[in-house]
C-alpha positions, 0 to 999 in steps of 0.5 A: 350589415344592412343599412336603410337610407332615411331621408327626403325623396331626393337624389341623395341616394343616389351618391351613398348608394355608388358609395357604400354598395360594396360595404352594406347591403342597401335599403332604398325605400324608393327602390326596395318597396313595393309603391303601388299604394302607401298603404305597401311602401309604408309597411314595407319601410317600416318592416325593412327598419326593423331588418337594418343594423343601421339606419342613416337618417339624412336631412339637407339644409334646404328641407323641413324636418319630415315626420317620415324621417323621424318615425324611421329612425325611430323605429330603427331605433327601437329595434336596435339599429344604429342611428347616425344622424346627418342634419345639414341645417344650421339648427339640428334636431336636438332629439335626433343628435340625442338618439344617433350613435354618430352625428354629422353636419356632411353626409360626405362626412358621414359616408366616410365613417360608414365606409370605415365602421363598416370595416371594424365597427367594434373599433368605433365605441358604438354598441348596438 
């Protein structure tokens, strides 16, 4: 299963990828687009939304909600990936928690039921 990892350019990737690289192939934007111009890592993050199975959409306490975010889960979305939703903040975004199959308050949380959805996700009540 493919997952993209939607979520503020920080150093959070860094953990889920050591975490979930030997149960997902990973998309990182920051890494798996081209970044010359934004005119390419947008196309090519928009495309690669297209080409997932899961999109995790993570966003920390310490950050505003960002429109990139919204508008890769979205498009993940819509394409028929499986939205799991990681807000950290003490107020999450209702429509967020509306569109995800999953949500989490930890993304240590949502790492764990990734590692075990990847392992029989047709145990978990979620439907593509």
């Amino acid at each position: 299963m493919k997952i993209y990892l939607a979520g503020p350019l920080t150093n959070w990737r860094e953990e889920v990828i050591e975490e979930l690289k030997q149960f997902y192939e990973i998309y990182n934007p920051i890494t798996d687009s081209r970044q010359q111009y934004q005119a390419q890592y947008s196309h090519d993050d928009l495309e690669a939304t297209k080409n997932c199975d899961v999109i995790l959409a993570y966003q920390p306490k310490n950050k505003e909600l960002c429109l990139a975010l919204a508008i890769e889960a979205t498009m993940g979305l819509c394409n028929g990936a499986i939205v799991i939703y990681v807000d950290e903040r003490s107020n999450p975004d209702p429509i967020f928690i509306g569109i995800s199959k999953r949500f989490f308050s930890d993304l240590s949380l949502a790492i764990d039921f990734l590692k075990d959805f990847s392992k029989d996700f047709g145990n978990h009540g979620i439907k593509k």
